[in-house]
C-alpha positions in Angstrom: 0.0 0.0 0.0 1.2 3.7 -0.2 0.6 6.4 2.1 0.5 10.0 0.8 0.4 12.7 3.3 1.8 16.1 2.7 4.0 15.3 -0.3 5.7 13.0 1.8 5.2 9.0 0.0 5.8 6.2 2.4 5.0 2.8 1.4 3.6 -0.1 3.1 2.6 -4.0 2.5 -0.3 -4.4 4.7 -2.0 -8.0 5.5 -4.6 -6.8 8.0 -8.0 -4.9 8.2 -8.0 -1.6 10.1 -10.6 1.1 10.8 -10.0 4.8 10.9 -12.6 6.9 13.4 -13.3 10.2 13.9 -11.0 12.1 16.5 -13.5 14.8 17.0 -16.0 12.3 18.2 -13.7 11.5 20.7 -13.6 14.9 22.5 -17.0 15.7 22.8 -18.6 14.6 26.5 -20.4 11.5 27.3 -22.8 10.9 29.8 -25.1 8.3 30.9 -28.4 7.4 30.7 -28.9 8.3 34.1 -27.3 12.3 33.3 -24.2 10.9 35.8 -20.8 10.9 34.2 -19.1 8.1 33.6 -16.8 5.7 35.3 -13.2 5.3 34.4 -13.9 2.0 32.9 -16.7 3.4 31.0 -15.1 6.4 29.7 -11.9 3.7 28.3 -14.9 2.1 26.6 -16.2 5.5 25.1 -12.6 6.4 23.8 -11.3 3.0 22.4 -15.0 2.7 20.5 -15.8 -0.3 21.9 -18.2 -1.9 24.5 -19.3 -4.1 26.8 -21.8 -6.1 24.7 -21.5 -9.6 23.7 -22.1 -8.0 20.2 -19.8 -5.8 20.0 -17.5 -7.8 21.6 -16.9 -10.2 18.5 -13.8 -8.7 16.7 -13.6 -8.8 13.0 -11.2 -11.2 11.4 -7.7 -10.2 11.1 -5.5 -10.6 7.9 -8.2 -10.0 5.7 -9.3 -7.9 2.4 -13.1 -6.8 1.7 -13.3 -8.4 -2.0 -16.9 -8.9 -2.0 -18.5 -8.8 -5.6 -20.6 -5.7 -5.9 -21.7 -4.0 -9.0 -18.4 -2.0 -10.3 -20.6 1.4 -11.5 -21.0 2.6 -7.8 -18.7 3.5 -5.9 -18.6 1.7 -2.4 -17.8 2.1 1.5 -17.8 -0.8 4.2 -17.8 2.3 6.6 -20.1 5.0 7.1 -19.1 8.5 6.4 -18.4 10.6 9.4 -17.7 14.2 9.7 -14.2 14.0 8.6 -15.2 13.6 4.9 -16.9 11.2 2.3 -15.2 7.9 0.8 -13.2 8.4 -2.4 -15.2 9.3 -5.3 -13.7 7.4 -8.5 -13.7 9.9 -11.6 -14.4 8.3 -15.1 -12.4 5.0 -14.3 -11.6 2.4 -17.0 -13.9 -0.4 -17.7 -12.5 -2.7 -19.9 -8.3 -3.0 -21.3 -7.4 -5.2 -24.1 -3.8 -5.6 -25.0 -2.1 -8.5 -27.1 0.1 -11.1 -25.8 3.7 -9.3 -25.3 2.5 -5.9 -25.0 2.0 -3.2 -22.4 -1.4 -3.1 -20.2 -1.6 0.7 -18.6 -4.5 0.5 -15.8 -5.5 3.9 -14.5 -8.0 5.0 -11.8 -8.4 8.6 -10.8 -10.5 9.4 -7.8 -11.5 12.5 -5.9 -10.5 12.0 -1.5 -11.5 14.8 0.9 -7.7 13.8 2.7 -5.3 11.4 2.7 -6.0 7.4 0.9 -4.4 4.4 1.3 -4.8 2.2 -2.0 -4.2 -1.6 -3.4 -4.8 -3.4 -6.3 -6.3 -6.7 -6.0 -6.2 -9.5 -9.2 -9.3 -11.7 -9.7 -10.0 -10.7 -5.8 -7.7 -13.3 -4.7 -3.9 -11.9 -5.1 -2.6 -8.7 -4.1 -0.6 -7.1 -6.6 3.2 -6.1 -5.7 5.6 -4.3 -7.7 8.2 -6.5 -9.8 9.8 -7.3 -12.9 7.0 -6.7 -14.7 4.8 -4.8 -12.6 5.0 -1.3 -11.7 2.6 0.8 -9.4 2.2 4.3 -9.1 0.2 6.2 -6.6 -0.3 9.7 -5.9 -3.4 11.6 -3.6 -5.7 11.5 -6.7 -4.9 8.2 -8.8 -3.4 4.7 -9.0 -1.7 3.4 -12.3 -1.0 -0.3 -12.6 1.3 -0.9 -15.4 2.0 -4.7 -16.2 4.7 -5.0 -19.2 5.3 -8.2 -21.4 2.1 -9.0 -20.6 0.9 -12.7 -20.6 -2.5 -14.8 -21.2 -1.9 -15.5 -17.3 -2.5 -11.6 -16.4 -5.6 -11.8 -17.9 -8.5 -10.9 -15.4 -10.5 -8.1 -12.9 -8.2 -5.8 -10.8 -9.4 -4.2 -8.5 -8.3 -0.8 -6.7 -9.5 -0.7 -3.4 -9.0 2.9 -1.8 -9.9 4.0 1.7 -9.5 7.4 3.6 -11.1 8.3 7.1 -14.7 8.2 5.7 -14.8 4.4 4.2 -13.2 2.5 1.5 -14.4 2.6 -2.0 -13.4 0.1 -5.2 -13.7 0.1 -8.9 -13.0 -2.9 -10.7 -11.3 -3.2 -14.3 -10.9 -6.1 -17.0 -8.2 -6.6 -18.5 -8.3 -9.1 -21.7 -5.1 -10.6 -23.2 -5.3 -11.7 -26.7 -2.9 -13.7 -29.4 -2.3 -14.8 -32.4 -5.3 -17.8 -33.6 -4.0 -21.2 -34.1 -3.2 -22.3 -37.6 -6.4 -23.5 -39.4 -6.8 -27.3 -38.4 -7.2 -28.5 -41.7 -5.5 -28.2 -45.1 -7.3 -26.3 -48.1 -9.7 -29.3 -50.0 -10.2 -28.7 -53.8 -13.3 -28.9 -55.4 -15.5 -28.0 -58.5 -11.8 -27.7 -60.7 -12.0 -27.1 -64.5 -8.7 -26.5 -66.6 -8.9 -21.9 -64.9 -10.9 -22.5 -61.4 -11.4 -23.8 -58.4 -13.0 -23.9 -54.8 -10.8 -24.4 -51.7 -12.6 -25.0 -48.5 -10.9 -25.7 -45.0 -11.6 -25.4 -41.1 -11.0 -22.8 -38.7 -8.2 -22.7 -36.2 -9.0 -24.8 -32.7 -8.3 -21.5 -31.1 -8.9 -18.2 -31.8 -6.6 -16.5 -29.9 -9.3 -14.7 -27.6 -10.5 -12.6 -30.5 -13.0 -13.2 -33.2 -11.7 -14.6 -36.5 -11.9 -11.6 -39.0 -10.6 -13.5 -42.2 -8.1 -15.8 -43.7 -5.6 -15.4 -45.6 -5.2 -17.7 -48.9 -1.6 -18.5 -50.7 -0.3 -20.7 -53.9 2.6 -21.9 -55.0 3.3 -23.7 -58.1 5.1 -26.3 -58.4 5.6 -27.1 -61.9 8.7 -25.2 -62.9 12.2 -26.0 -62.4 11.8 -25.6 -58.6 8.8 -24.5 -56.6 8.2 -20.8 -56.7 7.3 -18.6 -53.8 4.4 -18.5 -51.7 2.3 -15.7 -53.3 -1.2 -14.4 -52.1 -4.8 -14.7 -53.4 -6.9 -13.2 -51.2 -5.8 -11.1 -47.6 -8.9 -11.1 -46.2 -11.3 -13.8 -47.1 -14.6 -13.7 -44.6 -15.5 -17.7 -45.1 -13.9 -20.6 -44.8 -13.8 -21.3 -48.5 -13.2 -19.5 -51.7 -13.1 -19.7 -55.2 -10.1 -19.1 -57.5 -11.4 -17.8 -60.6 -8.5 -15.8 -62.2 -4.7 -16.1 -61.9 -4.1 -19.8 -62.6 -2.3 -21.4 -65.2 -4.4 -23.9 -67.3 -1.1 -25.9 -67.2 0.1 -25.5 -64.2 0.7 -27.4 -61.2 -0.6 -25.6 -57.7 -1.0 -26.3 -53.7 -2.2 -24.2 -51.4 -2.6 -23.0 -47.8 -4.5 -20.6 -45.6 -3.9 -18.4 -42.5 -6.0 -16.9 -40.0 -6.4 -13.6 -38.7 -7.6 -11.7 -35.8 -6.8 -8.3 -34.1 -4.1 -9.8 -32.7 -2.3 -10.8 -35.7 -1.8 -13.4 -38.1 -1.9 -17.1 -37.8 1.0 -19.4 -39.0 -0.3 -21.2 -42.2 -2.0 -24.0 -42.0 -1.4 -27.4 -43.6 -0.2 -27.5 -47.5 -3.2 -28.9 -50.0 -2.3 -31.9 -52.2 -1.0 -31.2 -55.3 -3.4 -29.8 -58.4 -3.3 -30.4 -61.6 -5.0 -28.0 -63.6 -4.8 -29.9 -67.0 -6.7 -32.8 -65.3 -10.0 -31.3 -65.0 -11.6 -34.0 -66.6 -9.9 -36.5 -64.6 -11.5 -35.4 -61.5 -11.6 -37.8 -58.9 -14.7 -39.2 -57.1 -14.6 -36.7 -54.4 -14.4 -33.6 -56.2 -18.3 -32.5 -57.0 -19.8 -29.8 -58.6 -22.0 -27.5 -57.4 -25.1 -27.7 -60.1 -28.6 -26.7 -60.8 -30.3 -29.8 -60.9 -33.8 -29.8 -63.4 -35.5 -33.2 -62.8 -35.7 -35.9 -65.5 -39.1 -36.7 -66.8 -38.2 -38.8 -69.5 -36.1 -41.5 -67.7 -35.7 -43.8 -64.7 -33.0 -43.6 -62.3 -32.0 -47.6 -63.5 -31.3 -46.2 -67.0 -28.5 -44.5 -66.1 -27.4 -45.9 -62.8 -27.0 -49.7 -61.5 -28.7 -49.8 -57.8 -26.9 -51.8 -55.3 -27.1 -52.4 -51.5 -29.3 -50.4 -49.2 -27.8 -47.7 -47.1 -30.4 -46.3 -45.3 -34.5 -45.8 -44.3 -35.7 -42.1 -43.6 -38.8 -41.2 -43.1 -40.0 -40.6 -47.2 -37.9 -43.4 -48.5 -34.9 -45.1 -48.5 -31.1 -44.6 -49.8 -29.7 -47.0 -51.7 -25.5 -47.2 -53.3 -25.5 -46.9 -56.8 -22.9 -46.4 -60.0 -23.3 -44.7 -62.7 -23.2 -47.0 -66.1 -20.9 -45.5 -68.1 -18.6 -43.9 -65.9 -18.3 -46.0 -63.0 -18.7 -43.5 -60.3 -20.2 -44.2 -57.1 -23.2 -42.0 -55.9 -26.3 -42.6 -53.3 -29.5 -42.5 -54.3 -32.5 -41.5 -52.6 -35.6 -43.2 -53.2 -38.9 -41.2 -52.3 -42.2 -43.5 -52.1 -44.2 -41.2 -53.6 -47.2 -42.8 -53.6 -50.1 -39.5 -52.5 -49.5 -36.0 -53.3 -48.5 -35.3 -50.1 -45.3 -37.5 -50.2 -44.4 -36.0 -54.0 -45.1 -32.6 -53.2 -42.2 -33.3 -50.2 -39.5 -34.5 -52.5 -40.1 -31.7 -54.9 -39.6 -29.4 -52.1 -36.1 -31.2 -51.1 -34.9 -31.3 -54.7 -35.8 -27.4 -54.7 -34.3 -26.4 -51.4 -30.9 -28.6 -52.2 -30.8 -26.6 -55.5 -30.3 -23.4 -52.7 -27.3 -25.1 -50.9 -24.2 -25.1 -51.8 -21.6 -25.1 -49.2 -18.6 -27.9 -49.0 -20.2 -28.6 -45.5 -23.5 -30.0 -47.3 -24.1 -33.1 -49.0 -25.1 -32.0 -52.6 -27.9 -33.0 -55.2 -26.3 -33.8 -58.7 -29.5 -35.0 -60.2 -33.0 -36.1 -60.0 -35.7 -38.4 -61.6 -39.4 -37.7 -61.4 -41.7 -39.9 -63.1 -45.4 -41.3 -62.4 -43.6 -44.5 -60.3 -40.9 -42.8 -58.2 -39.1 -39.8 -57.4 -35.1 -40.4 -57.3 -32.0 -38.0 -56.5 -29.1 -38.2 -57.0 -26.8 -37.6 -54.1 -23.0 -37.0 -53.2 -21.7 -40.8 -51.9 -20.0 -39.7 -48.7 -18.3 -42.9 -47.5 -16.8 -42.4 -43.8 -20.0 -43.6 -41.9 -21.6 -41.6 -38.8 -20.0 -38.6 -37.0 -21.3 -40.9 -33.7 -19.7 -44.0 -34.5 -16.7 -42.5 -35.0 -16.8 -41.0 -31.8 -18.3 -43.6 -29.8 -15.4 -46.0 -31.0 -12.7 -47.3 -28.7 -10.0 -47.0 -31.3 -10.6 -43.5 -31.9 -8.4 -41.0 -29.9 -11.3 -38.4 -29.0 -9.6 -34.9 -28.0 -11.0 -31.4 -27.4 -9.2 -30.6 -30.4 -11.1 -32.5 -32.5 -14.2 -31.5 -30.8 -13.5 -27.8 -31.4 -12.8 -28.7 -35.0 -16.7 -31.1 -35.3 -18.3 -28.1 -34.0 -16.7 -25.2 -36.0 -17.9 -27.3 -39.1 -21.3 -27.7 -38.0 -21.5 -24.5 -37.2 -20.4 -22.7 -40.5 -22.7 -25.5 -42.2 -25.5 -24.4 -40.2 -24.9 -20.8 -40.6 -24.5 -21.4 -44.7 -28.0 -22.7 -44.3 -29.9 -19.8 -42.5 -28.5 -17.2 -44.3 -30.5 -18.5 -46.9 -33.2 -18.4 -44.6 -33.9 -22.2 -44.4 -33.8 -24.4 -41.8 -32.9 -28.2 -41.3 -35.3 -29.0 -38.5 -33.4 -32.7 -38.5 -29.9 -32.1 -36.9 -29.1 -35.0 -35.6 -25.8 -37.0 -34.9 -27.4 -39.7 -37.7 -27.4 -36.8 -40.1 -23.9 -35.7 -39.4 -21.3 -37.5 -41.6 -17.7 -38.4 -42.1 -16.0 -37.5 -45.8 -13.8 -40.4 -45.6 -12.7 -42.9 -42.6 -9.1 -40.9 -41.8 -9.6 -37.3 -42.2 -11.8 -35.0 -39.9 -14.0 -33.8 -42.7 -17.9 -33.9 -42.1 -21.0 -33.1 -44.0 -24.2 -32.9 -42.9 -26.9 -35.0 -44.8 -30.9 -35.7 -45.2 -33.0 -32.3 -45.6 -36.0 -34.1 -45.7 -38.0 -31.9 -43.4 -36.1 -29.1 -44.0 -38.3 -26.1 -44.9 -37.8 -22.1 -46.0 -38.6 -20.0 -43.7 -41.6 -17.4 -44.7 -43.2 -20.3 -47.3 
């Protein structure tokens, strides 16, 4: 604590409670009830401020600091004011300081005393706070600075300045917030919808953001074709989702992988994993994963079994059923969805998911690549997404389940879900059955079955 009376500083480190009274009241005669004065013992009594009482008899705990939580836009006293002045008023203190990881937090609390204060800053009203290394505190008759330098995620917290003069103690608390850099993005850019000029990257956010929002990513190429690999050079500083689509800038022969950073207020990520290699020249070579986003018009002049061979079941929901199936000629492997179809009702429900899917397109969303309607059955055409249910996975004893990959489930269900209302529709089925693996090693889901999805203001 420091002490300041007549520009004279004297500093203390105090571990016990103490109360200040009133010297006038001390001076002015007592008498008793009775109009007699009082006895010796009596007038000890009056002078020292105590009693005889059992109640005022109990004495209040030594080596202790009133930290009690009380709201921080009034100023407060655990005494009453007497006639030797008011408790310190505090005089537009600070509410909130954010600083980032490494910097300088400055924390300042002016206040208005009829005389002399004693003051003390308290962190997360546990630990006092005591000048060091890092720490420096400055006091004079009117304000308190707390400076802590080099500043780490571990100083984050409330501090609290508690200041008390003859007429009480007041205190005003203040936040601080410590903020970093985000963690790298947790998955590596996947490609998608390529032809021989474009293509659409999609990845996951960072497991941690650093304490501050995510305000964009940052995309980067290199190319790989040449004699050896160029530089990393940027596409886009400040993409706002967690995919994007290349449409300028690439090579029709070139070779190309890819990364991503993100950012924050803090700073800048480090980059995240490096994509596979891309061949631009093999657009039509696309493997099985890679699907297009299209506008799918249902076929009223075929069957589904004209073009596609049906194999084993894969599923039951509550229109129809999914089935595996490949496609004739090129061998591709797709699921198909079989609506029953049988009264309006059930017809006028898969025309309704074949017009909603045509809405969503998000790499987070299984996708409808074609459709059949005819007088028998109505059939889409699905994405085959072949790395079974988010749940199993989980739920298995082989599978090392960490917070990490938590964080990184829920970010992708969550930018899914967002995709989805901003086009104001919603799923009204999310469900772990309905939440699906890409493949069976990577951490890729997709969310399936909008069967009862429906838009919002139709």
């Amino acid at each position: 604590m420091a002490f300041i009376e007549k520009g004279q500083k004297k500093t203390y480190i105090s571990t016990f409670r103490f109360d200040l009274k009133s010297s006038a009241a001390l001076d002015v005669p007592r008498r008793t009830e009775n109009g007699a004065k009082p006895t010796n013992r009596e007038e000890s009594c009056l002078k020292s401020g105590k009693s005889e009482t059992a109640d005022t008899r109990k004495k209040s705990p030594k080596n202790s600091l009133n930290t009690e939580k009380r709201r921080p836009d009034v100023t407060h006293s655990n005494t009453a004011s007497s006639s030797s002045g008011a408790v310190a008023e505090f005089l537009d203190p600070q509410q909130q300081v954010v600083v980032c990881v490494g910097g300088t937090a400055r924390l300042l609390s002016r206040f208005r005393s009829s005389g002399p204060v004693a003051s003390c800053w308290i962190h997360d009203n546990e630990k006092v706070v005591l000048e060091g290394p890092r720490v420096c505190v400055t006091n004079t008759s009117s304000s308190s600075t707390l400076v802590l330098s080099d500043v780490l995620p571990v100083d984050a917290g409330s501090y609290s300045l508690f200041v008390r003069n003859r007429g009480g103690t007041a205190h005003w608390t203040t936040s601080l917030s410590v903020i970093d850099r985000p963690d790298p993005p947790a998955s590596c850019p996947f490609v998608s919808q390529l032809t021989r000029t474009s293509l659409v990257l999609s990845w996951s956010g960072p497991c941690f953001d650093g304490g501050s929002a995510i305000t964009g990513y940052v995309v980067e190429f290199q190319r790989l074709d040449q004699t050896e690999p160029g530089d990393w050079t940027e596409l886009m500083n400040q993409c706002p989702n967690t995919s994007y689509r290349v449409r300028s800038g690439l090579d029709p022969q070139g070779q190309y992988r890819f990364r991503v950073r993100a950012c924050n207020a803090a700073g800048v990520s480090d980059s995240s994993e490096e994509s596979a290699c891309v061949k631009m020249n093999t657009a039509g070579e696309l493997q099985q994963e890679v699907i297009s986003y299209v506008e799918v018009v249902p076929d009223t002049t075929h069957k589904a079994r004209d073009h596609y061979h049906v194999h084993e079941k894969l599923g039951v929901g509550k229109f129809g059923e999914v089935y595996r199936m490949t496609h004739k000629q090129t061998g591709r492997v797709y699921a198909g969805k079989f609506y029953r179809a049988r009264v309006s009702r059930e017809r006028t429900a898969a025309r309704q998911e074949i017009k909603l899917m045509n809405e969503l397109h998000h790499p987070k969303l299984v996708q409808c690549l074609a459709a059949y309607d005819t007088p028998s059955e109505i059939v889409m055409i699905l994405e085959y997404i072949a790395g079974g249910e988010l749940f199993e996975r989980i739920v298995d004893e082989n599978f090392e389940h960490t917070e990490s990959n938590s964080v990184n489930y829920m970010r992708q269900i969550l930018e899914a879900i967002q995709y989805v209302h901003s086009k104001h529709i919603v799923h009204l089925d999310l469900k772990p059955e309905n939440i699906v693996c890409v493949n069976s090693t990577g951490s890729l889901i997709k969310i399936i079955d909008f069967g009862l999805a429906c838009k919002l203001g139709e």
